[in-house]
MDAnalysis code that builds the backbone (N, CA, C; Angstrom):
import MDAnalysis as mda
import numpy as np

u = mda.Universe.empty(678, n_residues=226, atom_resindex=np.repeat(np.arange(226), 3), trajectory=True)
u.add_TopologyAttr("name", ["N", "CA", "C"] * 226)
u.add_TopologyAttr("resid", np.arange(1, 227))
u.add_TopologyAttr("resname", ["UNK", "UNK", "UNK", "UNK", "UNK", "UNK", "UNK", "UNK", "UNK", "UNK", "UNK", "UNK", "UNK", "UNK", "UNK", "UNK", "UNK", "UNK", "UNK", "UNK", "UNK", "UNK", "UNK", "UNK", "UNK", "UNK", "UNK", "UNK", "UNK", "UNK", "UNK", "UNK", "UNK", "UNK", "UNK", "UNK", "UNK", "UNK", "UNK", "UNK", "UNK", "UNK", "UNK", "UNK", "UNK", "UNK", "UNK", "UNK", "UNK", "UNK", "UNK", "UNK", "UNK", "UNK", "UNK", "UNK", "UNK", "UNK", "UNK", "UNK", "UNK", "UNK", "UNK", "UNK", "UNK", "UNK", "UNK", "UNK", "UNK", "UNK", "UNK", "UNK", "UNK", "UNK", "UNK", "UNK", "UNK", "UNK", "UNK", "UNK", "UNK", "UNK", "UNK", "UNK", "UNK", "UNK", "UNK", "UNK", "UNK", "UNK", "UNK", "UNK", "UNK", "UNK", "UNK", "UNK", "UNK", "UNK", "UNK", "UNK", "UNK", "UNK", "UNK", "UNK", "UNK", "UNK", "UNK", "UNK", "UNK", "UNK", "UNK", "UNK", "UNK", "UNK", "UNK", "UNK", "UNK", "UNK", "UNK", "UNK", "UNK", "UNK", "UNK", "UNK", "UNK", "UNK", "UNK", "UNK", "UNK", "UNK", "UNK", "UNK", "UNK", "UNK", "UNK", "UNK", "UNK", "UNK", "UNK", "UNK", "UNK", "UNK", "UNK", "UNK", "UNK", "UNK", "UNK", "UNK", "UNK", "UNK", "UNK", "UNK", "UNK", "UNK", "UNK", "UNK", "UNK", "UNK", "UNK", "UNK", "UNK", "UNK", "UNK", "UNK", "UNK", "UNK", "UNK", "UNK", "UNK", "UNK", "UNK", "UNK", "UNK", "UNK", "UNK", "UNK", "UNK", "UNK", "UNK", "UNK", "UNK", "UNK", "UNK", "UNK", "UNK", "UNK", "UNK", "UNK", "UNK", "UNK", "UNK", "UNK", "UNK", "UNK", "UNK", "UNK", "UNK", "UNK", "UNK", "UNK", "UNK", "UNK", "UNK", "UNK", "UNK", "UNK", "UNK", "UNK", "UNK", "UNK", "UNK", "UNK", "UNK", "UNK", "UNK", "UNK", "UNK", "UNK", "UNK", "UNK", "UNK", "UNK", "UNK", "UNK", "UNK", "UNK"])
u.atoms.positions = np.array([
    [20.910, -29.741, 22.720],
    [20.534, -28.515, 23.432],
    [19.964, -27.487, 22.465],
    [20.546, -27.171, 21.169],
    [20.153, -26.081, 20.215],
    [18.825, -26.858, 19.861],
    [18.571, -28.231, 19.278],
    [17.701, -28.508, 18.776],
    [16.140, -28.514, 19.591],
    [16.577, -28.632, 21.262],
    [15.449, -28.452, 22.277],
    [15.482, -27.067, 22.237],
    [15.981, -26.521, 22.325],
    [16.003, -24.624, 22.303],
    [14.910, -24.129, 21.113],
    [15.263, -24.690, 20.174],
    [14.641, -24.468, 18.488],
    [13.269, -25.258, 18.273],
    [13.512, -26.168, 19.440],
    [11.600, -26.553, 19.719],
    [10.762, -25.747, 20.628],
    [11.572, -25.176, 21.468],
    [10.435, -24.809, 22.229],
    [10.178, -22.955, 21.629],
    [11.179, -22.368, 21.053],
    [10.665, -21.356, 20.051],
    [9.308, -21.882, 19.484],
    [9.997, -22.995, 18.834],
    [8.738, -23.092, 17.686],
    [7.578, -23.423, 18.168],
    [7.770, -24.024, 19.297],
    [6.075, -24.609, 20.258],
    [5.462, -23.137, 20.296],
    [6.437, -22.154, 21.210],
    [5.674, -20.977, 21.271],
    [5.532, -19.857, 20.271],
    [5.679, -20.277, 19.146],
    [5.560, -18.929, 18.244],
    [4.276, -19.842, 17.591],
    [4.127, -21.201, 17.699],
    [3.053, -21.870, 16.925],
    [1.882, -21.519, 17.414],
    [1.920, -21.219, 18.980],
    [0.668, -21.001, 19.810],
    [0.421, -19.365, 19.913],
    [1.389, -18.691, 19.573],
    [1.236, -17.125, 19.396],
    [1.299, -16.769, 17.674],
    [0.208, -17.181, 17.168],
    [0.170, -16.864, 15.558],
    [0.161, -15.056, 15.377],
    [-0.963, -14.784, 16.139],
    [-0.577, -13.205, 16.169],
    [0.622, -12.396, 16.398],
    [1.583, -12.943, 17.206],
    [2.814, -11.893, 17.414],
    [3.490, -12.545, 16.151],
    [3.774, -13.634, 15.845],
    [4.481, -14.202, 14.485],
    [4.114, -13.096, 13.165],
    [3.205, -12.948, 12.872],
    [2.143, -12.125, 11.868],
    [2.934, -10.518, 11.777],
    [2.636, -10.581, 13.256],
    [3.008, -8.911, 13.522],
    [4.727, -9.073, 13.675],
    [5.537, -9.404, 13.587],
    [6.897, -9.730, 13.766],
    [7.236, -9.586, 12.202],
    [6.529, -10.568, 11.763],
    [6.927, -10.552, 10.122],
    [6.437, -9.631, 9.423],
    [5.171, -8.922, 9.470],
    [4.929, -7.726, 8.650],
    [6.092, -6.846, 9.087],
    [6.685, -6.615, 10.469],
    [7.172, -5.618, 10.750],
    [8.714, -5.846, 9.985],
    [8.614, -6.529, 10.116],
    [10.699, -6.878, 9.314],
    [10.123, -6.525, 7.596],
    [8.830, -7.275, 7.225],
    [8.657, -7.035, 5.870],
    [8.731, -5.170, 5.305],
    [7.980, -5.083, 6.452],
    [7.982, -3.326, 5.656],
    [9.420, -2.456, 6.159],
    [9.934, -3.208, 7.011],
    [11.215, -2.502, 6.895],
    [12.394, -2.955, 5.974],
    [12.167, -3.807, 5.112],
    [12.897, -4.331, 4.233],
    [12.437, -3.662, 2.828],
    [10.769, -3.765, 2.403],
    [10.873, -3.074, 0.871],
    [10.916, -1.760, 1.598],
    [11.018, -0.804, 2.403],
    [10.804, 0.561, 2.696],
    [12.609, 0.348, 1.867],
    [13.434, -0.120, 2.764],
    [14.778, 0.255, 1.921],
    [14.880, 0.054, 0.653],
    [14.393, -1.153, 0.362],
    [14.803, -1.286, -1.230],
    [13.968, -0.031, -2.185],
    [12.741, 0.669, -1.107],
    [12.286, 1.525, -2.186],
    [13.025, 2.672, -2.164],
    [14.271, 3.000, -1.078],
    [15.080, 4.181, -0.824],
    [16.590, 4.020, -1.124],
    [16.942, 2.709, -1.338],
    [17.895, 2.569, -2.232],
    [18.237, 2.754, -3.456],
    [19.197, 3.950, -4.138],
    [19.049, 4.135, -5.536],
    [19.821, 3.136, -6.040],
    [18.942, 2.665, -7.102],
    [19.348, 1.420, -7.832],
    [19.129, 1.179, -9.060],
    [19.232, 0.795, -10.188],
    [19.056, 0.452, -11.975],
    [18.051, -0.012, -11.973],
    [16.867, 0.463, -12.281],
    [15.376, -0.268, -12.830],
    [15.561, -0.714, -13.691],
    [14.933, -2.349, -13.805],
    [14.642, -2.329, -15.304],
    [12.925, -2.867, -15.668],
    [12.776, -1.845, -16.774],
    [11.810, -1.214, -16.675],
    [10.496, -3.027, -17.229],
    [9.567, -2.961, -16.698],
    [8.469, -4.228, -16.711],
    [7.081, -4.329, -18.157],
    [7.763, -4.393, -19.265],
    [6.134, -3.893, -20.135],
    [6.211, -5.368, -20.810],
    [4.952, -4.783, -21.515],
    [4.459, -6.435, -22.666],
    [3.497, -5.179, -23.742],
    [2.681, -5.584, -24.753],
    [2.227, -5.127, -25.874],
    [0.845, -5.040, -25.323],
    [0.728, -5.743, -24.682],
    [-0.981, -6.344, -23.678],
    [-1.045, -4.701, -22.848],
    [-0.304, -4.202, -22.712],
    [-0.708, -3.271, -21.284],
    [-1.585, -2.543, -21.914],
    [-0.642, -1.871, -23.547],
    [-1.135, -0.778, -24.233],
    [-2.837, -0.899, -23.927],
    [-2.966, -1.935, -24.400],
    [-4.712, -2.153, -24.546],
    [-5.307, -2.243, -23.005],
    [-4.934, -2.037, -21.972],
    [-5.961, -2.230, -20.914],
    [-5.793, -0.839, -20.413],
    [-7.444, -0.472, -20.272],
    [-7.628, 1.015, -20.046],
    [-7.707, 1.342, -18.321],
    [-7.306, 2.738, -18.175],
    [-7.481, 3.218, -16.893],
    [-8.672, 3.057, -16.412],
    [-8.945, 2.368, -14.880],
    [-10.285, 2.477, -14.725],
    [-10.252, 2.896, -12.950],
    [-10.504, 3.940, -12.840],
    [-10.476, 4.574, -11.427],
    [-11.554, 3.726, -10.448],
    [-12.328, 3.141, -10.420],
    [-12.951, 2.534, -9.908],
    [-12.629, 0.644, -9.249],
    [-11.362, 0.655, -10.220],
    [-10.641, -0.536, -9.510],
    [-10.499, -0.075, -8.964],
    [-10.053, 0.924, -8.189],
    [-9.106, 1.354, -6.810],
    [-10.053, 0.378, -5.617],
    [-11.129, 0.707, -5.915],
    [-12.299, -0.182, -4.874],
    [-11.772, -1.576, -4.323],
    [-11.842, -2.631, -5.508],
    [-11.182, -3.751, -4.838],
    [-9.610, -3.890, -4.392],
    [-8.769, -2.738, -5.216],
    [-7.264, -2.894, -4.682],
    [-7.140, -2.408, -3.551],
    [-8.084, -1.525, -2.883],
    [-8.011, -0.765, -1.305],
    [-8.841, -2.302, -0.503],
    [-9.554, -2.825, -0.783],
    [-10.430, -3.822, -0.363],
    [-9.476, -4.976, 0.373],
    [-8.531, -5.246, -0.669],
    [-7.448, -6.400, -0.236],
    [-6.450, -6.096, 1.366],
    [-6.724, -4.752, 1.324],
    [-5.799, -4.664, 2.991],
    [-6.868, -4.983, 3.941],
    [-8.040, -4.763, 3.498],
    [-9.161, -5.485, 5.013],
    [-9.645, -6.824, 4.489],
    [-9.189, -7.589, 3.165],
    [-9.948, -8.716, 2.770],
    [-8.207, -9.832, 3.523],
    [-7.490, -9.587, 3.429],
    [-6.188, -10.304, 3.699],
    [-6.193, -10.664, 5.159],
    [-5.723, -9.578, 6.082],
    [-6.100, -9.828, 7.761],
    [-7.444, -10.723, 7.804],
    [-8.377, -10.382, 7.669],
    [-9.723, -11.180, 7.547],
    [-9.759, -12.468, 7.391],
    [-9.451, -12.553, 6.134],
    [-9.028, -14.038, 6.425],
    [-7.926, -15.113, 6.528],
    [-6.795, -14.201, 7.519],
    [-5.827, -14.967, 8.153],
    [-6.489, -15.036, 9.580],
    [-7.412, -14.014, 9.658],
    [-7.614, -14.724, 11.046],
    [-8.897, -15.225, 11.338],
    [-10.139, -15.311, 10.120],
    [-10.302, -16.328, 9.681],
    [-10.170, -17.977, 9.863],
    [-8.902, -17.985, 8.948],
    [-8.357, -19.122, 9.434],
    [-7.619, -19.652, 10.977],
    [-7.043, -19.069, 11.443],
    [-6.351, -18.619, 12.147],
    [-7.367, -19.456, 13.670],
    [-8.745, -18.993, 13.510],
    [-9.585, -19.084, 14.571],
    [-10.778, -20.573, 14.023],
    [-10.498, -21.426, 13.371],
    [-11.056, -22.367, 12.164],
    [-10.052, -23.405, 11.742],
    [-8.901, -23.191, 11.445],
    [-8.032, -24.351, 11.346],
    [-6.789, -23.946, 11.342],
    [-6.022, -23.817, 12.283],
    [-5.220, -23.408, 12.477],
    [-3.833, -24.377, 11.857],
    [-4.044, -25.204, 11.614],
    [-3.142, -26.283, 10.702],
    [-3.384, -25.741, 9.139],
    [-4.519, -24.898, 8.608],
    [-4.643, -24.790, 7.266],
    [-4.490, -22.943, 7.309],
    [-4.283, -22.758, 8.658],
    [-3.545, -21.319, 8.317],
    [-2.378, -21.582, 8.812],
    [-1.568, -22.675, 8.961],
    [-0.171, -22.039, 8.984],
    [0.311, -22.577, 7.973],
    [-0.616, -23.653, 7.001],
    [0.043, -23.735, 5.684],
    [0.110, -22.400, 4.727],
    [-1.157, -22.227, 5.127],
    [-1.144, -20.742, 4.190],
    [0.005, -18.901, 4.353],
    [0.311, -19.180, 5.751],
    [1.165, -18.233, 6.456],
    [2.174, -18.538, 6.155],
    [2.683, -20.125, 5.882],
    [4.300, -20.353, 5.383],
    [4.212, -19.984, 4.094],
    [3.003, -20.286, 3.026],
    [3.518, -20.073, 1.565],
    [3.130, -18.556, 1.058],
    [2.316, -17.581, 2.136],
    [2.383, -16.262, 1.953],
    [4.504, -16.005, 2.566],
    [4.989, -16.651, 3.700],
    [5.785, -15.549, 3.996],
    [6.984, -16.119, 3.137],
    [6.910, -17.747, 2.664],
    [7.890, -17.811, 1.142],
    [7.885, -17.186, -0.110],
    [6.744, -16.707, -0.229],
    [6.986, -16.051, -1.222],
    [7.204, -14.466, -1.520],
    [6.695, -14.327, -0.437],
    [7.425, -12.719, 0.472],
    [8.667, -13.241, 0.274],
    [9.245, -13.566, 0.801],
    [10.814, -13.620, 0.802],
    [11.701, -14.080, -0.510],
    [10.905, -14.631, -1.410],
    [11.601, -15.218, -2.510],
    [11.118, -13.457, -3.305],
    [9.999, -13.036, -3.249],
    [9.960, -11.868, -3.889],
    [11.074, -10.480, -3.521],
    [11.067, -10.313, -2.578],
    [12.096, -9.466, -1.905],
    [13.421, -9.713, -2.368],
    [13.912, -11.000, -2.505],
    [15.378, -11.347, -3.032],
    [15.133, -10.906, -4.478],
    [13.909, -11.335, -5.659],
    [13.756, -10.703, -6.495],
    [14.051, -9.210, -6.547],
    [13.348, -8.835, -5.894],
    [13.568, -7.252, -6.102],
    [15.620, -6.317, -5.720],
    [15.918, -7.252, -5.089],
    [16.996, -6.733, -4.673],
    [17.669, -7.063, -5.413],
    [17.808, -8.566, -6.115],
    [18.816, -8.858, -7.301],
    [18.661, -8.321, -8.691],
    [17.488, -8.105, -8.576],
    [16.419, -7.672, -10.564],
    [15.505, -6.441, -9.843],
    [16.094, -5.333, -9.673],
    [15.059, -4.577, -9.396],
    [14.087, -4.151, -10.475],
    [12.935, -3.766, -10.208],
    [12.275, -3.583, -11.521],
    [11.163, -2.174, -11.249],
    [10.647, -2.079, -12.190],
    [9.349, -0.644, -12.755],
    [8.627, -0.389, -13.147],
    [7.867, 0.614, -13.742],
    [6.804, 0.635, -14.558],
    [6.964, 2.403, -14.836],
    [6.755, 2.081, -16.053],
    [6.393, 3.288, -17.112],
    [4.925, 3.450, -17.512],
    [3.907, 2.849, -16.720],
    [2.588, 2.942, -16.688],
    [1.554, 4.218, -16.910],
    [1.896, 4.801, -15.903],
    [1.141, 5.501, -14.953],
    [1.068, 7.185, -15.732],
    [-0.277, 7.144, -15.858],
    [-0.948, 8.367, -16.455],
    [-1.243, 9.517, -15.763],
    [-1.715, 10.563, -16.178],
    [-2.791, 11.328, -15.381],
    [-3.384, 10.939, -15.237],
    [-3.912, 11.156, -13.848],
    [-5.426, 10.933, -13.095],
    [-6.111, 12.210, -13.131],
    [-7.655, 12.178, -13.884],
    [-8.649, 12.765, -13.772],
    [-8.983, 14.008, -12.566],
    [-9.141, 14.892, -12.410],
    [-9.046, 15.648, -11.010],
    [-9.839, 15.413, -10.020],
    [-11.084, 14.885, -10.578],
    [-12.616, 14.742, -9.614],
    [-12.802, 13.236, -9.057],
    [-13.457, 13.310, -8.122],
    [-14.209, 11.889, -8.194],
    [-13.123, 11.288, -7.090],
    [-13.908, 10.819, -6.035],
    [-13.752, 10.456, -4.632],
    [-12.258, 8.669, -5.360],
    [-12.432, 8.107, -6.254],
    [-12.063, 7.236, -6.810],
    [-11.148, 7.630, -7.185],
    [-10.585, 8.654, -7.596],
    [-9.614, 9.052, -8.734],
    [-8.566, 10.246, -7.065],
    [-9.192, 10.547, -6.552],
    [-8.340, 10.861, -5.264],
    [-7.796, 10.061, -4.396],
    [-8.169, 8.544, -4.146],
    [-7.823, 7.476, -3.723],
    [-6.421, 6.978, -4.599],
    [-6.810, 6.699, -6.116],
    [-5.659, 6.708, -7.019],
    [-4.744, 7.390, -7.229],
    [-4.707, 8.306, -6.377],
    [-3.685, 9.637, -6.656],
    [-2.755, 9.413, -5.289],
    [-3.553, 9.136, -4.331],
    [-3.112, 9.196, -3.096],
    [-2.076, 7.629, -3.086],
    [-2.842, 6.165, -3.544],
    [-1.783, 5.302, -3.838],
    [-0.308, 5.600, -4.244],
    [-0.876, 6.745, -5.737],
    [0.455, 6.875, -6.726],
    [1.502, 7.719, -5.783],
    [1.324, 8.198, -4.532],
    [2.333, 9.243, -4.036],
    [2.649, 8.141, -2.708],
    [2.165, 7.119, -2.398],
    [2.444, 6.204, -1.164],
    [3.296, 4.890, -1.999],
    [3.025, 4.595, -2.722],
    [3.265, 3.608, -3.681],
    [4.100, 3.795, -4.800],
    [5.156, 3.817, -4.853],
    [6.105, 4.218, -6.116],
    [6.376, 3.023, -6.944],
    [6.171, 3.457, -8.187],
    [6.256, 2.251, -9.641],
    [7.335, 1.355, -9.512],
    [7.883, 1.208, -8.270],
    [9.456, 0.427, -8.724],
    [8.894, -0.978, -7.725],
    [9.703, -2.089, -7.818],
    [9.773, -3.118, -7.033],
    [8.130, -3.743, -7.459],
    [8.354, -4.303, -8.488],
    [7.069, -4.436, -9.266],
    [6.708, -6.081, -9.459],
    [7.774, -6.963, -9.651],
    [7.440, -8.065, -10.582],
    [8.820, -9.295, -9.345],
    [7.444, -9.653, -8.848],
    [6.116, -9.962, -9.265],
    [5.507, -9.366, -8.331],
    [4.045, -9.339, -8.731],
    [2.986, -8.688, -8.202],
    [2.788, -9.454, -6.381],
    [2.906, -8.422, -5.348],
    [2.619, -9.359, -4.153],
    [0.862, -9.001, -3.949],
    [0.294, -8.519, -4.317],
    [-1.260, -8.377, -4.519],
    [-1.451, -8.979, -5.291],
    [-1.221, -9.854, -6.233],
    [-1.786, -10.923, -7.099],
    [-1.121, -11.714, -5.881],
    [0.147, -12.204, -5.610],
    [0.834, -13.456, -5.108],
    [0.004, -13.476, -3.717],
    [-0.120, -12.893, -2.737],
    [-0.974, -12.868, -1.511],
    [-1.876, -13.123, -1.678],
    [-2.984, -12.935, -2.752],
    [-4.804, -12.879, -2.768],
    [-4.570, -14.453, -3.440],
    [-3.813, -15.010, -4.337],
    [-3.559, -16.529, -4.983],
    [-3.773, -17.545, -4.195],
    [-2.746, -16.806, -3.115],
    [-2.117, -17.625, -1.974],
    [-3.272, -18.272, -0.891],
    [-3.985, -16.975, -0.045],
    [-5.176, -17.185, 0.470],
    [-6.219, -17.697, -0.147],
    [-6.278, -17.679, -1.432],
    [-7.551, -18.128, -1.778],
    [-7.536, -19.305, -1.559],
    [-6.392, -20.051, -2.536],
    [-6.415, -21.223, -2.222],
    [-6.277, -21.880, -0.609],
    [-6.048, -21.045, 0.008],
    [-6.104, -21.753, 1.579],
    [-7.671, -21.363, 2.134],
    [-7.974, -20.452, 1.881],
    [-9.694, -20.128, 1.867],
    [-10.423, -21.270, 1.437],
    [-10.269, -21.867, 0.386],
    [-11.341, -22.513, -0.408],
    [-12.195, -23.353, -0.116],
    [-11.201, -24.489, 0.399],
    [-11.777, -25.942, 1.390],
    [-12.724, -25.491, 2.393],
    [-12.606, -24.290, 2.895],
    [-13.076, -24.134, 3.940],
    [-14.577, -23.339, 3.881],
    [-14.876, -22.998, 2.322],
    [-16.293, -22.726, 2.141],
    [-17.131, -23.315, 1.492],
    [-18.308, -22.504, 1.680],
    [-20.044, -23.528, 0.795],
    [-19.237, -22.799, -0.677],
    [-20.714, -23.086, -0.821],
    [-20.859, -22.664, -2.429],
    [-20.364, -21.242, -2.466],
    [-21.607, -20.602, -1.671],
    [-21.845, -18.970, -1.800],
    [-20.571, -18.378, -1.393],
    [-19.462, -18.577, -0.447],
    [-18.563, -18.255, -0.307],
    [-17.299, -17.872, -0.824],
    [-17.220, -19.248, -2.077],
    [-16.236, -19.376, -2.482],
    [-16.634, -18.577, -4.002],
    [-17.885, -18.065, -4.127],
    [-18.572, -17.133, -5.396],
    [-17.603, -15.696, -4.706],
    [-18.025, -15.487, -3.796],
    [-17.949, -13.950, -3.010],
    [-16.277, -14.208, -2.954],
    [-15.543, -14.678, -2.580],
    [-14.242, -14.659, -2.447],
    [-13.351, -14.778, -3.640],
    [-14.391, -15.752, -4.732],
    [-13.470, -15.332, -5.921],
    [-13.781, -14.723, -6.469],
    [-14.959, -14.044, -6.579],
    [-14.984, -12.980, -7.165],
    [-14.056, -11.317, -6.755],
    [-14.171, -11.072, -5.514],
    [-12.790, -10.523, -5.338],
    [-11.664, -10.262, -5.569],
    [-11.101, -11.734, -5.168],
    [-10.340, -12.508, -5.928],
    [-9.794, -11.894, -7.374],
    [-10.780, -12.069, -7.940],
    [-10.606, -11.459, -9.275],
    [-10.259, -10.275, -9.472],
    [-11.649, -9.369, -9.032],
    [-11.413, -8.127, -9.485],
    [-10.105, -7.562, -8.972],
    [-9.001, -8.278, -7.279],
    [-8.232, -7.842, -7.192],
    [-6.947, -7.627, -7.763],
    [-6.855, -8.722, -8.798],
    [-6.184, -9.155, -9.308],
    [-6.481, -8.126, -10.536],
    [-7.253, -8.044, -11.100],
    [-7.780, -7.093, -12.948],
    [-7.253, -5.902, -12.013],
    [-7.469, -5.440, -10.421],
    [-7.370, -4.062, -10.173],
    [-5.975, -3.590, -10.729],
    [-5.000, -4.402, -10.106],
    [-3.526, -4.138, -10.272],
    [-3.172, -3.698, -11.620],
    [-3.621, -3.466, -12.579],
    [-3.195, -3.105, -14.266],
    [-4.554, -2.548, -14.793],
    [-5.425, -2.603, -14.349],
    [-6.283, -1.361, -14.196],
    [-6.126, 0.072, -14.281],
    [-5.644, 0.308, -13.062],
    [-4.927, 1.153, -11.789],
    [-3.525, 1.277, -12.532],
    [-2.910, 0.828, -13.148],
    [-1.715, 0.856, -14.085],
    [-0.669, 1.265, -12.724],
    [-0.883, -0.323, -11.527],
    [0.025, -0.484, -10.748],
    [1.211, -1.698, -11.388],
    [0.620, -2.737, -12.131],
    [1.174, -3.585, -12.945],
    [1.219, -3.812, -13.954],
    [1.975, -4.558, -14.654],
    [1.882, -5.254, -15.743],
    [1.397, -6.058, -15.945],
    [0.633, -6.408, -17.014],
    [0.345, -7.714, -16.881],
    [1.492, -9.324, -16.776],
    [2.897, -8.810, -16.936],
    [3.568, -9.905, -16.775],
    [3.976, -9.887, -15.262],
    [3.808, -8.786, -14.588],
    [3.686, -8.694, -12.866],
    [2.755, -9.700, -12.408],
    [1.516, -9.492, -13.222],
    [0.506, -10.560, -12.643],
    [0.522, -12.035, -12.715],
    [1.016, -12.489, -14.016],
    [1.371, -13.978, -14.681],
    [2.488, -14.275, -13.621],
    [3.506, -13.672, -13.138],
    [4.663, -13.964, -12.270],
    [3.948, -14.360, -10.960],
    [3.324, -13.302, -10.382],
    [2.731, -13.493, -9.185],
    [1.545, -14.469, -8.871],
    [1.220, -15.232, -10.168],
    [-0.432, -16.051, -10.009],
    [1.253, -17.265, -9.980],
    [1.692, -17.005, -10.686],
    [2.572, -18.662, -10.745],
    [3.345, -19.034, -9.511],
    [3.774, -17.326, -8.745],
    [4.634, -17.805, -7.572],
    [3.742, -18.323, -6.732],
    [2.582, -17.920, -6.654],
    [1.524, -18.348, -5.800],
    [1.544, -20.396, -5.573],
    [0.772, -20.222, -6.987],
    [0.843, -21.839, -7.321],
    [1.923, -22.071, -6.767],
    [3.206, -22.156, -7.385],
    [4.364, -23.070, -6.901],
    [4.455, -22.810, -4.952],
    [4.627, -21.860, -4.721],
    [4.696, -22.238, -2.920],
    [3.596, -22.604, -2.070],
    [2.115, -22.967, -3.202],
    [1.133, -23.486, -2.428],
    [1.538, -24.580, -2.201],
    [1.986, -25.413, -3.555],
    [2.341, -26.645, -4.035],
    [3.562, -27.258, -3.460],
    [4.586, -26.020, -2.978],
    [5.815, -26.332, -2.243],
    [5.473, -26.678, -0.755],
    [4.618, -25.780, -0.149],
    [3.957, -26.068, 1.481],
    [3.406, -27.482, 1.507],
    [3.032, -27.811, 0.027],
    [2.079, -29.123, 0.771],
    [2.917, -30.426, 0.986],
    [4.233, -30.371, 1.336],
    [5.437, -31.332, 1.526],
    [5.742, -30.336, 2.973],
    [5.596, -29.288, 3.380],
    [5.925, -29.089, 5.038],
    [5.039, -29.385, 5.704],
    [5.497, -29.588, 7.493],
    [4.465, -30.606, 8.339],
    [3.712, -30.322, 8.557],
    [3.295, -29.294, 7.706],
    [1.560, -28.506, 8.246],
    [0.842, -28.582, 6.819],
    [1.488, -29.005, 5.618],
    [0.863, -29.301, 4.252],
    [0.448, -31.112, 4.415],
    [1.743, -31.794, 5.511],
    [1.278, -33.463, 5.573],
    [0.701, -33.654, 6.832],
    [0.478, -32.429, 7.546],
    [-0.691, -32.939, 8.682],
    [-1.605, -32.820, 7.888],
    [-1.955, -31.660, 7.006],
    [-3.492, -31.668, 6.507],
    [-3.926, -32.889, 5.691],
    [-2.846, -33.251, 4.887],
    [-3.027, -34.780, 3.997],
    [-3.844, -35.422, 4.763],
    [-2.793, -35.671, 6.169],
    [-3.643, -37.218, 6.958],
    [-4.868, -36.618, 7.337],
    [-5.100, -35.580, 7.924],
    [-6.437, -35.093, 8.262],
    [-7.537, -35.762, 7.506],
    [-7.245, -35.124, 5.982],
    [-8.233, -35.589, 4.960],
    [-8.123, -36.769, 4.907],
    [-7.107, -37.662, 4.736],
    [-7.032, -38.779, 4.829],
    [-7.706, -39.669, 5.674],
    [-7.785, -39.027, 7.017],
    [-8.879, -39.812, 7.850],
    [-10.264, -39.336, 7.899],
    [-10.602, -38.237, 7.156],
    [-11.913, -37.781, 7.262],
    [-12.452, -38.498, 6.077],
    [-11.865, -38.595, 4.864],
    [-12.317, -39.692, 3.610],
    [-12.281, -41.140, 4.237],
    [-11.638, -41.753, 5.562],
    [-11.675, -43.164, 5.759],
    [-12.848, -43.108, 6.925],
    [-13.357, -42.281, 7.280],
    [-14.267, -41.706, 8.729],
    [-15.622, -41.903, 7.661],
    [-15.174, -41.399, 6.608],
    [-17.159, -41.391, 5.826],
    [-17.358, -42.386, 5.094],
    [-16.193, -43.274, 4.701],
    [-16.840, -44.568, 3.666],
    [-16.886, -45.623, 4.773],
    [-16.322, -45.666, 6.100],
    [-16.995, -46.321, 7.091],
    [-18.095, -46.175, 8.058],
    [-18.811, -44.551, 7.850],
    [-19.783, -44.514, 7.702],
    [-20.876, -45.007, 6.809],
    [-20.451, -44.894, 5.465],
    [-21.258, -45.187, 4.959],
    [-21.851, -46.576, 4.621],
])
């Protein structure tokens, strides 16, 4: 009885990807909202590398970019292969959740963050982050770990020119985060690796070995074509 109960949830939350999405952002931001209002022991996130990477107000561009580049292409996928966005939706919301337990067991910080310049439409954007966005709950980076995550579920699914334009993004979103002296650079190394490992962990759940056979029969579909 529980186990038919626990299927037919899952039938219908599989066919409602949008309320799933919106269910889980909503528990997500009510979870770091506390941990960012809980007083708690930072410990503080540096390396020798930071010293040397300079303020550059003009990352703000691609780090504001990633809240309309993310939705985009979950639904994207979402409307395109819906078996290769719910691989990608399980190893974004594992590692949401493995990060969050991070933060609550190892909370962490940054001693980064400079003056910002007074002028310049760029440098008011950066100011406005630094008062929405507080230095704590840092490592690992979920703007490196999210943009990792999608890409690699993005990838298969473009030409050439696509996968230029997306990683290049990609990138700069990633350089934005310690730019912007939102991270560390060991925020970022944490968050490119959690990425990897729960891409690599999804591709053993039944939506990482449906896609196997997929390919599997689309590679046995073209050499019997050919």
């Amino acid at each position: 009885m529980k186990q038919t109960m626990f299927a037919k949830v899952r039938r219908r939350l599989y066919r409602h990807p949008v309320l799933v999405m919106i269910l889980f952002g909503m528990v997500y931001l009510v979870c770091f909202n506390l941990l960012e209002r809980i007083p708690r022991q930072i410990h503080l996130v540096e390396c020798a590398l930071d010293a040397y990477i300079p303020f550059v107000s003009s990352a703000v561009i691609p780090y504001v970019a990633w809240f309309a580049w993310v939705p985009a292409v979950l639904f994207y996928l979402m409307y395109t292969d819906r078996t290769r966005f719910w691989r990608g939706f399980s190893a974004m919301v594992g590692g949401i959740v493995v990060t969050l337990i991070l933060y609550t067991v190892w909370p962490t910080g940054l001693n980064l963050r400079g003056s910002v310049p007074d002028t310049g439409l760029c440098n008011e954007l950066v100011r406005m982050i630094y008062q929405m966005d507080t230095p704590t709950n840092v490592c690992p980076s979920l703007h490196v770990f999210v943009t990792v995550v999608l890409l690699c579920t993005l990838w298969s699914k473009l030409g050439i020119t696509g996968r230029i334009l997306n990683g290049t993004l990609a990138v700069a979103i990633c350089c934005s985060t310690v730019l912007l002296d939102q991270h560390s650079i060991i925020d970022v190394v944490m968050g490119l690796a959690l990425a990897v490992l729960m891409w690599y962990v999804t591709r053993w759940t039944r939506f990482g070995r449906r896609e196997r056979q997929t390919e599997f029969y689309t590679v046995e579909v073209k050499m019997v074509e050919s």
